[in-house]
C-alpha positions in Angstrom: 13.5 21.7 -7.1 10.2 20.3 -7.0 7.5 21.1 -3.7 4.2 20.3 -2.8 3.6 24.2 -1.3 4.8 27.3 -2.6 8.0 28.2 -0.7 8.1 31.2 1.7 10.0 34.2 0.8 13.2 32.8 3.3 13.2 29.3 1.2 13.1 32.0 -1.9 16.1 33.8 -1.0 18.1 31.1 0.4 17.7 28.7 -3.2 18.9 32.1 -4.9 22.2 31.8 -2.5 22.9 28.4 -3.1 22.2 28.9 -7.1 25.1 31.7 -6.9 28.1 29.6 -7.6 26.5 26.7 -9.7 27.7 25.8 -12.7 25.1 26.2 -16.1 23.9 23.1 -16.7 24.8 22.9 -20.4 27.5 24.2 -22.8 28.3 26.0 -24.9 26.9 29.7 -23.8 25.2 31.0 -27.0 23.7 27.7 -27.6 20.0 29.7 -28.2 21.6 31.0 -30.8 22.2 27.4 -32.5 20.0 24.3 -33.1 22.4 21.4 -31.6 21.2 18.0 -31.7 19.5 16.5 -28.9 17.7 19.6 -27.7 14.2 21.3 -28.9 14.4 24.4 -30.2 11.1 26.7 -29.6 10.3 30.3 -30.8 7.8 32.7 -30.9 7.6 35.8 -32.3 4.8 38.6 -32.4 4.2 42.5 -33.3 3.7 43.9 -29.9 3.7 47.7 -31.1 4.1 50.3 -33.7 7.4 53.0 -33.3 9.7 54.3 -31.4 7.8 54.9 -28.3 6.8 51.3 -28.4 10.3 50.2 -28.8 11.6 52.1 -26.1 8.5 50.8 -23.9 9.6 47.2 -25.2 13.5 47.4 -24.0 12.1 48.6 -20.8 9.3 45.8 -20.0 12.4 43.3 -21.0 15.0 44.6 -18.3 12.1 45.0 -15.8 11.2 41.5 -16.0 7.8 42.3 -17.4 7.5 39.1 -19.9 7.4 37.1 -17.0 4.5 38.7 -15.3 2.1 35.4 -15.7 0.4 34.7 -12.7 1.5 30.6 -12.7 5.4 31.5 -13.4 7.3 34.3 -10.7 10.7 35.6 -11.1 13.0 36.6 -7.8 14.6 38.8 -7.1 11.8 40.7 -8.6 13.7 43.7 -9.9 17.0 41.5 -11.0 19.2 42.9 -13.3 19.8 41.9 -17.1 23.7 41.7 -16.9 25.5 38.6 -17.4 26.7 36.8 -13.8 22.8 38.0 -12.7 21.6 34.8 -10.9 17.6 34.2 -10.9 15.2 32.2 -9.4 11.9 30.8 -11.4 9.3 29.8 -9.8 6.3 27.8 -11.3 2.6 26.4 -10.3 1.7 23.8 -12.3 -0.3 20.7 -12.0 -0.5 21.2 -8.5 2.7 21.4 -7.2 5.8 24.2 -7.2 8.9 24.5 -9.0 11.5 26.2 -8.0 14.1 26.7 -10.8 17.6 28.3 -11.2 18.9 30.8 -14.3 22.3 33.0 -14.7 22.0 35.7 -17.4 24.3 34.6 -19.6 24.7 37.8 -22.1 22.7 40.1 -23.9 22.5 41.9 -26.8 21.9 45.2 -29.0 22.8 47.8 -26.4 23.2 50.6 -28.6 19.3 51.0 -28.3 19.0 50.9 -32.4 16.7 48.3 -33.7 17.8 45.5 -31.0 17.6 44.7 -28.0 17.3 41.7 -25.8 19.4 39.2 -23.1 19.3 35.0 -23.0 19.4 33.4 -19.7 21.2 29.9 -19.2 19.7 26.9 -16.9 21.7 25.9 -13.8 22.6 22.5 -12.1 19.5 23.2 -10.1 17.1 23.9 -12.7 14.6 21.0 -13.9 15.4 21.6 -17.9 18.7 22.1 -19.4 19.5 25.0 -21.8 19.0 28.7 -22.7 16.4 31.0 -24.1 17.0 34.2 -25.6 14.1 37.3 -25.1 14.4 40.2 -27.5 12.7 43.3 -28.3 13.0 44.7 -32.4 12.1 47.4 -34.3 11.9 47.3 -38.0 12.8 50.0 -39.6 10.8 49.7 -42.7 7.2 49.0 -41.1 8.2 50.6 -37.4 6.8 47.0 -36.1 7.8 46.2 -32.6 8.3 42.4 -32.5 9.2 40.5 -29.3 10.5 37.1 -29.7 11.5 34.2 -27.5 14.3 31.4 -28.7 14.5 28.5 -26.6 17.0 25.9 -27.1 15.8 22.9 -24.2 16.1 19.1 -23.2 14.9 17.6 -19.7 17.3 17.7 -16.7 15.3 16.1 -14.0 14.6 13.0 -13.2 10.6 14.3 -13.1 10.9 16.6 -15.8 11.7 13.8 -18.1 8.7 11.9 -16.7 6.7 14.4 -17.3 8.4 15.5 -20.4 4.7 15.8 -22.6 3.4 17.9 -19.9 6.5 20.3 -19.7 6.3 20.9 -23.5 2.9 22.6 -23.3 3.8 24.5 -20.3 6.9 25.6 -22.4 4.3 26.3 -24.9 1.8 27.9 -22.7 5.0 30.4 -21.1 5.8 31.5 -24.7 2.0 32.3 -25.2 1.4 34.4 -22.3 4.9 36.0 -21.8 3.9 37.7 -25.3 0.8 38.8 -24.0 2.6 39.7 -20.9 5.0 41.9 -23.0 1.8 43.3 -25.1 0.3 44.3 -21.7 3.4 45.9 -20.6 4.3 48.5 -23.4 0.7 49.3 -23.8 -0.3 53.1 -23.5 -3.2 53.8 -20.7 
């Protein structure tokens, strides 16, 4: 849903009712976990920290949302759960007008706490893009590296979004950018 203001909290709320029983907008679930034709696949991966404290920190920021803390891209309900069925709203300022988009957490991964960790959210009927992207959280045991890495497996939806479709691949570029820097910022020690 594209607007020209940034929609109250009320608008908010009632999208993320109406998103509840939508379908995904794409098939097979997992599909951030293949490259299938017709779709862009984008990742980004980067150290975020160093051991086990850092790790622990890491799976934390992911199920509180933190990677999403950008300024120009919102998640509601703010302190939504991970678990598959969880049904999210996006919410994005760019080039001077709103989008409001919809996202059902589709699975996730590695809870045994180990060396992996992460969850992969899929796009509804609602949402302006089609597809799925994957966020996880890994510690190497050799090095004790924290990595965080993003998989996104996309194609437009929207009548706009495919208009657009240049500008939307360097804001899916710019999100990958600062939701590691988001991450970075959120396991940090003060």
């Amino acid at each position: 849903m594209f607007l020209t203001h940034r929609p109250t909290k009320s608008e908010i709320e009632k999208f993320i009712d109406e998103s509840s029983n939508l379908p995904l907008s794409y098939h097979p679930v997992g599909l951030a976990k293949e490259s299938p034709p017709g779709f862009n696949v984008d990742a980004a991966s980067a150290i975020v920290g160093q051991g086990g404290d850092s790790f622990a920190r890491a799976r934390r920021a992911l199920t509180e949302w933190r990677h999403f803390e950008l300024g120009w891209v919102e998640l509601f309900p703010r302190a939504a759960s991970i678990e598959a069925g969880t049904v999210v709203a996006v919410l994005v300022h760019h080039l001077g007008f709103w989008s409001l988009n919809g996202c059902r957490v589709v699975y996730k991964f590695g809870d045994d706490g180990v060396s992996r960790f992460g969850f992969a959210y899929g796009t509804l009927t609602n949402h302006a893009e089609m597809g799925e992207e994957s966020f996880e959280v890994s510690l190497a045991r050799e090095t004790e590296e924290v990595t965080y890495r993003i998989r996104a497996v996309s194609k437009p939806r929207a009548v706009l979004a495919r208009i657009g479709y240049p500008y939307a691949r360097i804001f899916q570029s710019r999100f990958r950018r600062d939701s590691i820097a988001a991450m970075r910022r959120a396991i940090k020690v003060t």
